[in-house]
C-alpha positions as CSV (number, residue, x, y, z in Angstrom):
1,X,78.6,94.4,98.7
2,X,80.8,94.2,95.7
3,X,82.3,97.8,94.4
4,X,83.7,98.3,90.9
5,X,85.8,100.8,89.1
6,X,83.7,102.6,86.2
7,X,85.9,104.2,83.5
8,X,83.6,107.7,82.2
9,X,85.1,108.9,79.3
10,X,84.0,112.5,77.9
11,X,84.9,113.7,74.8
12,X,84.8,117.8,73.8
13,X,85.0,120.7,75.6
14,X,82.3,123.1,77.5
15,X,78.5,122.6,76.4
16,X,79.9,120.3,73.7
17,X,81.8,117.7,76.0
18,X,79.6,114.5,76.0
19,X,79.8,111.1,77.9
20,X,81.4,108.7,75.5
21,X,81.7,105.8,77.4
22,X,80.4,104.3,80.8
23,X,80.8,100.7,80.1
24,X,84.4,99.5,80.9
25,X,84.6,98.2,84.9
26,X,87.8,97.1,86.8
27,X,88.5,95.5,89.8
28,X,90.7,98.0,91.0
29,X,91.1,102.0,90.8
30,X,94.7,101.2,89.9
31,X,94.0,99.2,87.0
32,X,90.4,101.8,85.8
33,X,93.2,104.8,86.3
34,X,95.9,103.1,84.0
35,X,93.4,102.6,81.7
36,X,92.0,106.1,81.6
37,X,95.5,107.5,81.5
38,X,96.2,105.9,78.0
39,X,92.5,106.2,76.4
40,X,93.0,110.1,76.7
41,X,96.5,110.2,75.3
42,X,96.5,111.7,71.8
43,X,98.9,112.2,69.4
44,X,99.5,115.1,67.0
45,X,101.3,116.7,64.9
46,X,98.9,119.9,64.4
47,X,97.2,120.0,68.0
48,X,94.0,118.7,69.0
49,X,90.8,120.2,68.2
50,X,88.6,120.7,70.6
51,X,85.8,118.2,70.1
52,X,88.9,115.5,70.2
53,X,89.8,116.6,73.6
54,X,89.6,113.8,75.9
55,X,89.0,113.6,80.3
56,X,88.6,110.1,81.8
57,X,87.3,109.8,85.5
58,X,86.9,106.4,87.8
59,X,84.4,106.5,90.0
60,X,83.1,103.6,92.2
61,X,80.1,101.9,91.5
62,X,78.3,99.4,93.9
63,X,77.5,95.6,92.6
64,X,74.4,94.3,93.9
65,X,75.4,90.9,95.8
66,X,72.9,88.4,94.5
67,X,71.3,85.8,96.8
């Protein structure tokens, strides 16, 4: 068995918050968490609203080995 790092990225807050991304897979949970880290930094002036609010989680995910 292979295992995998998937990046989930959520965007929003409460019932609003919604999976934005489940795509990106690394290697390593160093490498998905440094990722995540910088996807969800934001930058403002005027705060963040909350549909712009940003959580990143890595989870492992099993690769089928194929014969």
């Amino acid at each position: 068995m292979t295992y995998v790092f998937v990046l989930l990225l959520y965007l929003g807050t409460g019932e609003d918050r919604s999976l934005s991304s489940d795509e990106l897979e690394f290697a390593t949970l160093e490498a998905c968490n440094r990722h995540a880290s910088a996807i969800v930094k934001r930058y403002s002036t005027h705060g963040i609203s909350l549909k712009d609010r940003a959580v990143a989680y890595c989870v492992p995910k099993v690769l089928k080995d194929i014969k």
